[in-house]
C-alpha positions as CSV (number, residue, x, y, z in Angstrom):
1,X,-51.2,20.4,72.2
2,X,-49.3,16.9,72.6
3,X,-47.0,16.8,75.4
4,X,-44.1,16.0,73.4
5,X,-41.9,18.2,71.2
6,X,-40.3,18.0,68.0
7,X,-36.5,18.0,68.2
8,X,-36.3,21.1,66.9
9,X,-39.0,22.3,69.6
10,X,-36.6,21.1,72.6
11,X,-35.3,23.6,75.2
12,X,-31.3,23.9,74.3
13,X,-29.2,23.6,77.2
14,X,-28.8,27.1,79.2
15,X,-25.1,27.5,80.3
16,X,-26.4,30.0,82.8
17,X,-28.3,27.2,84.6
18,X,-25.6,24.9,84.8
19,X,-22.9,24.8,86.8
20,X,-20.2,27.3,87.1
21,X,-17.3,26.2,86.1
22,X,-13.7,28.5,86.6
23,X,-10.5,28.2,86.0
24,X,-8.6,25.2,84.8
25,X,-12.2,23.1,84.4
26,X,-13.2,25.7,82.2
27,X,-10.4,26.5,80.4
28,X,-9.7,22.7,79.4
29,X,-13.7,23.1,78.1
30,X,-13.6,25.6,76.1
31,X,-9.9,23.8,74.4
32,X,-11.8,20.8,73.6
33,X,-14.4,23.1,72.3
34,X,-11.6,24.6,70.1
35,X,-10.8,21.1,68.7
36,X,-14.2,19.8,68.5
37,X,-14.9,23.0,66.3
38,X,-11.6,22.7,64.2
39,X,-12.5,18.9,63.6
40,X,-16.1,19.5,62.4
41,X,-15.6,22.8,60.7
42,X,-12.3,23.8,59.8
43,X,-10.4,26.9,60.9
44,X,-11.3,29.4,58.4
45,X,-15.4,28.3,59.7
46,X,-14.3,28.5,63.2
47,X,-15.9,31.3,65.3
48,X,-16.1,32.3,69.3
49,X,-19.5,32.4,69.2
50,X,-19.5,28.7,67.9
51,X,-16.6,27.5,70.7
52,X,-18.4,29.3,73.3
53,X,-21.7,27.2,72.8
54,X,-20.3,23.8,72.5
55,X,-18.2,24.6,75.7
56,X,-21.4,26.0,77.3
57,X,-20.0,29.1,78.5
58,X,-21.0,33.0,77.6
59,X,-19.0,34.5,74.7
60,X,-18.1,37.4,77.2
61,X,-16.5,35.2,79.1
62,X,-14.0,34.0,76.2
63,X,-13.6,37.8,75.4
64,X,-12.3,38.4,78.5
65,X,-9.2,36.2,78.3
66,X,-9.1,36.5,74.1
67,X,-9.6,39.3,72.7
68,X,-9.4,37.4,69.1
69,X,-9.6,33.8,67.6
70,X,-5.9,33.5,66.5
71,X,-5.5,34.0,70.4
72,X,-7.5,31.9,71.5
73,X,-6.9,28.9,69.1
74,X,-2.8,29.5,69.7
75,X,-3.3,28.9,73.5
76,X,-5.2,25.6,72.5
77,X,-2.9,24.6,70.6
78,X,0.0,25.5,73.1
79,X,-1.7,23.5,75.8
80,X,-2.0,20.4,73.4
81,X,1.5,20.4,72.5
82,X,3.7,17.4,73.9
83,X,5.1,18.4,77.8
84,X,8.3,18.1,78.9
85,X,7.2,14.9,81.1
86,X,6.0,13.5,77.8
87,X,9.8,13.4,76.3
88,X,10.5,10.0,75.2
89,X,13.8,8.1,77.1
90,X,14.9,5.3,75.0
91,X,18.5,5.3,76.3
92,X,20.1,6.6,72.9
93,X,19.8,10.0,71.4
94,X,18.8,8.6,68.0
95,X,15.6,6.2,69.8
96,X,14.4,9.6,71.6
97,X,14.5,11.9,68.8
98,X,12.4,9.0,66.4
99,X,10.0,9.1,69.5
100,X,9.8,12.9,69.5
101,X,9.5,13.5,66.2
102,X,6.6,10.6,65.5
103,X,4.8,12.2,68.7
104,X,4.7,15.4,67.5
105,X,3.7,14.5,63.7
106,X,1.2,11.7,64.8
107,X,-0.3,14.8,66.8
108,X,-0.3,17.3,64.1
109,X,-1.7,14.9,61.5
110,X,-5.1,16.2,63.0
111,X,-6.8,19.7,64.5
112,X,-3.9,20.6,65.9
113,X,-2.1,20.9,62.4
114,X,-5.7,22.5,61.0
115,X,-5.2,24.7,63.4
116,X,-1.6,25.8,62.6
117,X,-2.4,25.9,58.8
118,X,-5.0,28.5,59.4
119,X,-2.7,30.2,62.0
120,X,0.0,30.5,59.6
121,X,-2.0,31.8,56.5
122,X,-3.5,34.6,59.0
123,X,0.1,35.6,60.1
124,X,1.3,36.0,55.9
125,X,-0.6,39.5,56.6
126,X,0.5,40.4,60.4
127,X,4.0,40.4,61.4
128,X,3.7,40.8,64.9
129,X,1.1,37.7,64.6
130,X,3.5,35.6,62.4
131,X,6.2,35.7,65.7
132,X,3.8,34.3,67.8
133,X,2.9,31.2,65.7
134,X,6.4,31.3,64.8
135,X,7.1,30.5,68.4
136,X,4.3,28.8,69.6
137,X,4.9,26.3,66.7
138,X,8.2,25.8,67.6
139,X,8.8,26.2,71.3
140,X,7.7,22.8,72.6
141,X,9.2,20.2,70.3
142,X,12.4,21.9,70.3
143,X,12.1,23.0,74.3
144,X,11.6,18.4,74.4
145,X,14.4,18.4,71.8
146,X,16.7,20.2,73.9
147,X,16.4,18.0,77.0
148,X,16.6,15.3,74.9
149,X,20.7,16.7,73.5
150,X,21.0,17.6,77.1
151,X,20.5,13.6,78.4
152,X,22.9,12.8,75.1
153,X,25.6,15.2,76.2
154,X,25.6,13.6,79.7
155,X,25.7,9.7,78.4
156,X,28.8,11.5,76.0
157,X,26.7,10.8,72.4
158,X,27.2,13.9,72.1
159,X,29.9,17.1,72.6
160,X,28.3,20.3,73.6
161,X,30.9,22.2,71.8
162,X,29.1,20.5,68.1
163,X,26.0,21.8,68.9
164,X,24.7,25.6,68.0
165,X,20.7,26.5,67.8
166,X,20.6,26.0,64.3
167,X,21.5,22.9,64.4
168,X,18.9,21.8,67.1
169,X,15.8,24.1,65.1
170,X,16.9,22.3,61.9
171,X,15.0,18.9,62.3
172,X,11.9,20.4,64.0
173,X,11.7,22.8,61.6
174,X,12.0,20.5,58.8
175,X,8.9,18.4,60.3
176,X,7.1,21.8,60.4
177,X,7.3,22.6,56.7
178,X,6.3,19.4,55.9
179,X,3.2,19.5,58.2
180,X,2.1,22.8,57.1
181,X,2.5,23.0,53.1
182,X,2.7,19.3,52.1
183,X,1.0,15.8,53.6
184,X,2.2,14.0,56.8
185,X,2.6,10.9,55.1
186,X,5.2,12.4,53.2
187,X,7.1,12.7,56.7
188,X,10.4,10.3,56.9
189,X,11.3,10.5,60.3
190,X,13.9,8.2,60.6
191,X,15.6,9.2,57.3
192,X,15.6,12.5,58.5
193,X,17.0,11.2,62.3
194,X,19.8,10.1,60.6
195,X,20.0,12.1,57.4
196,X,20.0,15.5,58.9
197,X,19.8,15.5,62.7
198,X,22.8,12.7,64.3
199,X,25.0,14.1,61.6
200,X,24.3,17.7,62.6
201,X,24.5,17.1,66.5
202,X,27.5,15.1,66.2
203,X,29.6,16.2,63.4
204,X,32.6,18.4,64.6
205,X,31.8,22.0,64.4
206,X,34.9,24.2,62.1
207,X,35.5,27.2,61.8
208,X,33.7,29.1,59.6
209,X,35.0,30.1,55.9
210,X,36.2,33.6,55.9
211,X,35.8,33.8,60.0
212,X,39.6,35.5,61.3
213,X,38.7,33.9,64.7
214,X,41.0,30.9,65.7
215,X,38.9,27.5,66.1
216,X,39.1,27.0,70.1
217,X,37.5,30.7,69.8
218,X,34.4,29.0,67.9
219,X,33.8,26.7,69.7
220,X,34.5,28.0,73.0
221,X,31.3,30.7,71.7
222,X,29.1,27.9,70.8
223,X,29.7,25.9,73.8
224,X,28.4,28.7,75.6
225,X,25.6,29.3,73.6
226,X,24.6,26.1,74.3
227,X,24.9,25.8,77.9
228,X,22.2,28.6,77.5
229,X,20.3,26.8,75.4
230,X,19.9,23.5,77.5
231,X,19.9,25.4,80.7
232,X,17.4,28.5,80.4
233,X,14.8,26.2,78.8
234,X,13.0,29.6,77.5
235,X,9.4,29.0,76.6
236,X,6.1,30.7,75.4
237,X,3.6,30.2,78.3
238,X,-0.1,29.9,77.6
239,X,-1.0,33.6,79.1
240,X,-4.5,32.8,80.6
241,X,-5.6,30.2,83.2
242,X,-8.5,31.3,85.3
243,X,-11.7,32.7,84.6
């Protein structure tokens, strides 16, 4: 019998005799493992048992800490998502927002936005499931958007008073719709910088039509709900991170 084997006679690698790996070295495996699959495959092809062999790891193990796929593809996602450390500081609200929103579409030009596509078609049928992409989706640009109004406020671009939380979802929401049902490249960030977004963050907010409350009222309302807004920083966390 010749010494050699055929490729397809080689011993595969045995995750049990390699070394084992816990917590945040795993976990950041089995993510790339996510991507890697998302990349070759596609979501809808995507499986555990597939993203726990290319991370070399036991599908108990990814069990464990998700009980499904759409869990454990929205923590990937999550933990790819642009930080707060990674919010871009040009020196002018209009520069950081361009920097923001070409970040975040740049990144979901690839498996991150194959991964949200297939996230989002699961979720038509599961509306508990459908909040939680809703806000993992959303948290983290407008979480960087929100420091980035809050550094505008302070160099006076902008009046706290103008802005409300519709106004701040507006532009990352607009980026998301575009991402998720039509092609990236049909993404105008800087027409909608200063299209949609300057002229909602710094156009005077009125009172609204019908509303019996006096103006000062308003605002004094809105200011306060955006004190909360830049202060409390509210965020989905990614729930697991150790073995």
């Amino acid at each position: 019998m010749s010494a050699q084997r055929s490729s397809s006679e080689q011993v595969q690698p045995d995750h049990r005799t390699t070394t084992r790996r816990r917590g945040a070295q795993l976990t950041a495996a089995i993510y790339q493992a996510v991507f890697a699959e998302l990349r070759d495959s596609g979501y809808a092809s995507l499986t555990m048992e597939a993203v726990a062999r290319r991370a070399r790891t036991g599908k108990a193990s990814l069990y464990r800490r998700w009980p499904t796929r759409t869990e454990l593809v929205m923590d990937a996602v999550y933990d790819s998502l642009p930080s707060d450390q990674s919010v871009p500081n040009t020196g002018t609200l209009r520069g950081d927002i361009i920097g923001m929103l070409t970040a975040v579409v740049d990144q979901l030009a690839g498996p991150t936005g194959e991964a949200l596509r297939g996230l989002r078609g699961e979720a038509l049928v599961d509306p508990a499931g459908r909040r939680r992409v809703r806000d993992y989706s959303r948290d983290a640009a407008l979480g960087n958007l929100r420091e980035i109004v809050a550094r505008a406020i302070r160099r006076g671009e902008v009046n706290p008073a103008d802005v409300t939380a519709y106004r701040l979802e507006a532009g990352p929401a607009i980026v998301r719709d575009h991402i998720l049902f039509h092609d990236t490249d049909d993404v105008d960030i800087e027409a909608l910088v200063d299209d949609v977004i300057i002229p909602l963050l710094t156009t005077p907010l009125r009172a609204r039509s019908g509303s019996t409350a006096p103006t000062d009222s308003l605002l004094r309302r809105d200011t306060e709900g955006v004190e909360r807004v830049l202060d409390d920083r509210e965020s989905v966390q990614p729930r697991h991170t150790s073995d």
